[in-house]
N, C-alpha and C positions, 0 to 999 in steps of 0.2 A: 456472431454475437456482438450486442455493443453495451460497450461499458462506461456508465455515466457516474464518475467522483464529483463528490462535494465534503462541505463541510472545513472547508480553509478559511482562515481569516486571521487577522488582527491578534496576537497575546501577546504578552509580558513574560518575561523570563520567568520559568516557574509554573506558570500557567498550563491549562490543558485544551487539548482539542481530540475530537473525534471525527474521523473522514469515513465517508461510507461511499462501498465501489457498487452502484445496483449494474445487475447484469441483466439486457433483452434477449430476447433470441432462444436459442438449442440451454438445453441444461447444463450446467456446470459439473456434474458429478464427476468427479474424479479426477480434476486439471488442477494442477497447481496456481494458485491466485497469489498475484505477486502487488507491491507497492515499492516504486522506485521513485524519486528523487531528484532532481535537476537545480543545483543554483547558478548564477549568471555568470557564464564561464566556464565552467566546468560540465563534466559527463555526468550522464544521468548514473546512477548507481544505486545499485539495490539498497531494500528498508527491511522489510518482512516478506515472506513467502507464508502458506500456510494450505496444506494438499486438502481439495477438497472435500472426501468422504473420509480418508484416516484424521484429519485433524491435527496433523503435525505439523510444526512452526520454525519456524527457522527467522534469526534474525543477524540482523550487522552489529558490528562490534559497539559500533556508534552509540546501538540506539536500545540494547538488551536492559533489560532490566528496568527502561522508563517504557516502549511502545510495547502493544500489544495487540496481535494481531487475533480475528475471528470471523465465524462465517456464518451467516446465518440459513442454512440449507431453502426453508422452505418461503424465503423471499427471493432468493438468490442473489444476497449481498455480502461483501465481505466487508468488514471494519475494520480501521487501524486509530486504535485509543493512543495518544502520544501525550505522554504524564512528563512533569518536570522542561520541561521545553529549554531550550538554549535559543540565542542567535545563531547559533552555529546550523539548526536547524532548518533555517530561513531556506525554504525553497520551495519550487511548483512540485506536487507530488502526483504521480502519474499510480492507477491499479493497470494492472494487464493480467492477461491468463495467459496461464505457462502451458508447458506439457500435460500428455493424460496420458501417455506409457510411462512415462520413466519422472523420477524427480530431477528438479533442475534450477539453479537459481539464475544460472546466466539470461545474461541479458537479449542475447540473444534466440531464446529457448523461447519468448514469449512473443504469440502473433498477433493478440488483439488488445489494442491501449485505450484507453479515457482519456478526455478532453485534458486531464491535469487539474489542479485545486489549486490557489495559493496559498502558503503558510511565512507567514510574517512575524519571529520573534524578538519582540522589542528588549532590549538592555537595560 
């Protein structure tokens, strides 16, 4: 499978964006799709997760209640709406797909990455 993010760019504190992960390839049904994280210096670290056919979402402490993750089955994309934005946000955001037995958010757990997006929140 390969997995093509976009939708990064340029906001102001406050501000929103929406990233879209399209998938090629074999079908997504039933793999966890994930959105991790990367700023300069640090480890990449999970955002959102969200199982492909049950529809359950899982998010970091960081980011609950402003991002939100979804999927749209019959393009084969996931989405992550990220509302209220910070600086703090500021970083290249990577989707990957996780497992299809088991649920998992580690970072580990996921075999196929997208190029990454950039998210830049200004102060």
């Amino acid at each position: 499978v390969q997995l093509q993010a976009c939708g990064g760019g340029l906001v102001q504190a406050g501000g929103s964006l929406r990233l879209s992960c399209a998938a090629s390839g074999r079908t997504l049904s039933d793999y966890v799709m994930g959105w991790f994280r990367q700023s300069p210096g640090k480890e990449r670290e999970f955002v959102a997760a969200i199982r492909w056919s049950a529809g359950y979402t899982d998010y970091a402490a960081s980011v609950k209640g402003r991002f939100t993750v979804s999927r749209d089955n019959a393009k084969k994309t996931v989405y992550l709406q990220m509302n209220s934005l910070k600086p703090e946000d500021t970083a290249v955001y990577y989707c990957a797909r996780g497992p299809r037995a088991y649920y998992s958010i580690s970072l580990a757990d996921f075999d196929a990455w997208g190029q990454g997006t950039h998210v830049t929140v200004s102060s």
